[in-house]
KOLKE-923635 format. One record per residue (C-alpha): residue in one letter; x, y, z. Coordinates in Angstrom, 1 decimal. Example, Ala and Ser with C-alpha at 12.3 -4.5 7.8 and 13.67 -1.06 7.14 Angstrom:
2
R   kemi        u        v        w
R      a     12.3     -4.5      7.8
R      s     13.7     -1.1      7.1
END
This chain:
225
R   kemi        u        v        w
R      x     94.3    129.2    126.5
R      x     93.4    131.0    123.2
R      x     95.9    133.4    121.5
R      x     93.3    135.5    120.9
R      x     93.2    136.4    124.3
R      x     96.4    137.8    124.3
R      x     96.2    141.4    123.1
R      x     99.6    142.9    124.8
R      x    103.1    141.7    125.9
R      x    102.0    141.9    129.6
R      x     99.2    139.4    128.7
R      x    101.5    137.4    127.0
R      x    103.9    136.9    130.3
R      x    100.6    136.4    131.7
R      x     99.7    133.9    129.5
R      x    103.0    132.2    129.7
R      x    102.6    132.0    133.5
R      x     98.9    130.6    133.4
R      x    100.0    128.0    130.9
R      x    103.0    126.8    132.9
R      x    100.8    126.0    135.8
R      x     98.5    124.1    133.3
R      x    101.6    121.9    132.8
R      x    102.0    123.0    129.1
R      x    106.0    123.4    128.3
R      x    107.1    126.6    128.2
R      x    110.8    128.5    128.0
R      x    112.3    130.6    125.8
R      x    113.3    128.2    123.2
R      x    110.3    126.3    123.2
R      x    106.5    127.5    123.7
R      x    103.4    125.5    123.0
R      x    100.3    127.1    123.0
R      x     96.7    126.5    122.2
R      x     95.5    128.4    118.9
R      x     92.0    129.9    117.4
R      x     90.1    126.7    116.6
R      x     87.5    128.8    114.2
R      x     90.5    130.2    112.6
R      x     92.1    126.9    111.6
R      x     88.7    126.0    110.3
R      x     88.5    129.2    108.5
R      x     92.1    128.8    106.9
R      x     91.2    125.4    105.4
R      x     88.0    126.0    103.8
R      x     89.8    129.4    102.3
R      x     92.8    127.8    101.3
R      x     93.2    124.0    101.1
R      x     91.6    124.1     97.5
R      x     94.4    126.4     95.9
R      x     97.3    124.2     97.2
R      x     99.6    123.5     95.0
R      x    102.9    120.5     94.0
R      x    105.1    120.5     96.4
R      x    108.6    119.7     95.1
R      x    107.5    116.5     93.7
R      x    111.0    114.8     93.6
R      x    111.7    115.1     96.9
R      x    107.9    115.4     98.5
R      x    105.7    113.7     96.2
R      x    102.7    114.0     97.9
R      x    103.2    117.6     99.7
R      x    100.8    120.4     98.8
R      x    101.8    124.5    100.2
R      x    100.6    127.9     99.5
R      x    102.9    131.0    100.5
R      x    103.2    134.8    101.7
R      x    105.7    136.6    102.8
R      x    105.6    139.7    104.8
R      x    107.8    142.3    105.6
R      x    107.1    143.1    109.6
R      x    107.0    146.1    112.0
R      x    105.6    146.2    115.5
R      x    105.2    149.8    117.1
R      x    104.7    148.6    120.9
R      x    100.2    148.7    120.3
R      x    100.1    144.6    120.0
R      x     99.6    145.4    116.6
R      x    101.8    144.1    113.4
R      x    102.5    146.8    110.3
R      x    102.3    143.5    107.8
R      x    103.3    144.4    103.8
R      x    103.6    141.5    101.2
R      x    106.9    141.5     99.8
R      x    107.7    141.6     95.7
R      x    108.7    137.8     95.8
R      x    107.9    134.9     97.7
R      x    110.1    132.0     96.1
R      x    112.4    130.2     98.3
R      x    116.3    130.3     97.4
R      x    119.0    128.2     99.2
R      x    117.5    126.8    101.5
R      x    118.4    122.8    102.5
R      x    117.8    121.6     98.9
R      x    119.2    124.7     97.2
R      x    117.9    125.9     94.3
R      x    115.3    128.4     93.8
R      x    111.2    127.6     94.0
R      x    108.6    129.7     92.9
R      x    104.6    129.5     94.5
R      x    101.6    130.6     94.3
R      x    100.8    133.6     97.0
R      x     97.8    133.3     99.2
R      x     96.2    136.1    100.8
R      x     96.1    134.6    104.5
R      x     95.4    137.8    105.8
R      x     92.0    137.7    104.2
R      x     91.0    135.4    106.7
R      x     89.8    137.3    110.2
R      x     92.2    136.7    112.9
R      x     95.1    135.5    111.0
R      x     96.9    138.4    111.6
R      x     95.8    138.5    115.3
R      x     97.8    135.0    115.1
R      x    100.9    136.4    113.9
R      x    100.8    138.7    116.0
R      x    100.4    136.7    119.3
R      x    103.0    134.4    118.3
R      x    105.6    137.4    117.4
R      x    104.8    139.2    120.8
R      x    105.3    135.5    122.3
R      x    108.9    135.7    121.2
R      x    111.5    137.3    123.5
R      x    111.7    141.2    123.3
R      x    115.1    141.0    122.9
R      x    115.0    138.8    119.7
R      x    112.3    140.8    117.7
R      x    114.5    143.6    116.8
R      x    116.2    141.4    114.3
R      x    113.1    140.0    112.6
R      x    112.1    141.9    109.4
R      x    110.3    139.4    107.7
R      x    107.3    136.8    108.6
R      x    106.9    133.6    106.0
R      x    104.2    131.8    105.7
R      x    103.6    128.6    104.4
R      x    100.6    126.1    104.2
R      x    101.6    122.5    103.8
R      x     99.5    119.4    103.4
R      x    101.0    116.1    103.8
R      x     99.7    112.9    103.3
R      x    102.6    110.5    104.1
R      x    106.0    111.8    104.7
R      x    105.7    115.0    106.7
R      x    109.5    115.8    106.8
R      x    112.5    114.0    104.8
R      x    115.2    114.7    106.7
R      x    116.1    116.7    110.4
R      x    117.1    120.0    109.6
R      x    117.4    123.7    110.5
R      x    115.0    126.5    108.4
R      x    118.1    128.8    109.1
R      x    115.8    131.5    110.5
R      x    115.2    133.2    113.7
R      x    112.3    131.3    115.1
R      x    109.7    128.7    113.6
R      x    106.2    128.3    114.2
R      x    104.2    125.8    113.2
R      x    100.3    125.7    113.3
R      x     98.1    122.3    113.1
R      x     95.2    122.9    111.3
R      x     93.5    119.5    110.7
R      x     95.2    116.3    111.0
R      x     93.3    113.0    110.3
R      x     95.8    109.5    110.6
R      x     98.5    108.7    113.6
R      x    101.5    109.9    114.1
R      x    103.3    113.0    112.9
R      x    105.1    113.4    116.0
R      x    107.6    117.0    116.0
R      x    110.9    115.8    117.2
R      x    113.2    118.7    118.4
R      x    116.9    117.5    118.3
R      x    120.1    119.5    119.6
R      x    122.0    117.4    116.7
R      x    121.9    117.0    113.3
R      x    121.8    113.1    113.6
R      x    119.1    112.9    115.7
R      x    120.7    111.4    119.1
R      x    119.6    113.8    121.3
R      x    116.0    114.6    121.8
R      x    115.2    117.8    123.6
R      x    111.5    117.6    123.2
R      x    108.9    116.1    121.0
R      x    105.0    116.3    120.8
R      x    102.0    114.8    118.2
R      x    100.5    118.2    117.2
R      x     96.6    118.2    117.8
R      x     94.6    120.3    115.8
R      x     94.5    124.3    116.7
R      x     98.0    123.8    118.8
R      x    100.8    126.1    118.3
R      x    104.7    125.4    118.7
R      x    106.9    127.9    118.6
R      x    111.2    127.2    119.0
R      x    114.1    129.1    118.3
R      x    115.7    127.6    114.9
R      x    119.2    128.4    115.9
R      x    119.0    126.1    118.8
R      x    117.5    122.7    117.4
R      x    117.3    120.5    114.4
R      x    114.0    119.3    113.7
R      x    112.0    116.7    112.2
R      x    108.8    115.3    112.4
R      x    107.6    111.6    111.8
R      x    105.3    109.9    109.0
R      x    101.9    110.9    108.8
R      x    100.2    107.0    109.5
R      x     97.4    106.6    107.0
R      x     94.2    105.4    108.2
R      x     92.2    105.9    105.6
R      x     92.7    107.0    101.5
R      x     91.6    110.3    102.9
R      x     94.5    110.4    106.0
R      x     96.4    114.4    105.3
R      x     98.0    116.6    107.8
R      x     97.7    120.4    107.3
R      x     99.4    123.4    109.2
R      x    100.7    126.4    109.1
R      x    104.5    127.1    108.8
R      x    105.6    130.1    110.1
R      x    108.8    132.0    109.6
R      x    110.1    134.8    111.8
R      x    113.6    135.9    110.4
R      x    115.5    138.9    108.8
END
């Protein structure tokens, strides 16, 4: 099933319905979906050659680009999308404040056809709190994720783009330690997850390098107030 497909919130539930029968897993925590192929292809030819150091003490060998958006939906399937006067990240898991270099995703056709499918794919009676949309693209080459955690936002998205090497399996945990599993999944290229932050931790395996030229890249996105 393509987002793309999805124009309104009664093709959504449609969507939902049709994917459930496929045997994808679907609730209103979790949703996984199949994404625009051409736009991951798009994204990375666009993008991967701007990406910049990643916190190099703590992720030595992860890349990301960055938008933010400030968000407004007037019922049409349509987002109202403006970039907001700062993108860094402050306080958040590591603490401190880091500054990035902003992309203009929504250059790309489609992109904000995907934001928009995955926002509508969120419960009606959850959007009313989310104001903003962040965006993030991350390439990893080893160590995906250093520790479970929570993004303290509303709901998180995240996107594969390309992914060459094993393993980078997503691990959604109902405790910080890790003990209990509630569902995890080896992201293939052009799928989307989508879960509400509030109710897991998450984490997500070493990339296994098969080659010198083994990376993982997707999209992180951010739906929060």
């Amino acid at each position: 099933m393509n987002l793309e497909t999805c124009s309104d919130l009664p093709s959504i539930i449609s969507a939902r319905r049709e994917l459930t029968a496929q045997g994808y897993t679907l609730s209103d925590e979790i949703l996984l979906l199949e994404g625009d192929r051409e736009l991951r292809k798009q994204c990375v030819v666009a993008f991967a050659g701007d990406l910049q150091a990643d916190y190099v003490t703590f992720h030595p060998d992860r890349q990301r680009l960055r938008n933010v958006y400030e968000v407004g939906y007037s019922g049409d399937g349509k987002l109202q999308l403006t970039e907001t006067d700062s993108i860094a990240i402050e306080n958040r898991n590591m603490g401190g404040k880091r500054e990035y270099k902003r992309a203009d995703f929504l250059s790309v056709a489609h992109f904000e056809n995907l934001l928009a499918r995955l926002y509508l794919s969120i419960p009606e009676t959850d959007r009313s709190s989310i104001r903003l949309i962040e965006v993030d693209y991350m390439r990893t080459r080893n160590v995906v994720t250093n520790t479970i955690h929570r993004d303290f936002r509303d709901y998180v998205g995240i996107f594969c783009l390309q992914k060459h090497g094993q393993g980078a399996e997503t691990h959604l945990y109902l405790d910080l330690d890790g003990k209990e599993c509630a569902y995890k999944h080896v992201l293939s290229p052009g799928e989307v997850l989508l879960f509400r932050d509030e109710n897991f931790y998450h984490f997500t395996t070493d990339l296994e390098a098969e080659t010198e030229n083994s990376l993982r890249d997707v999209f992180i996105i951010i739906f929060g107030d």
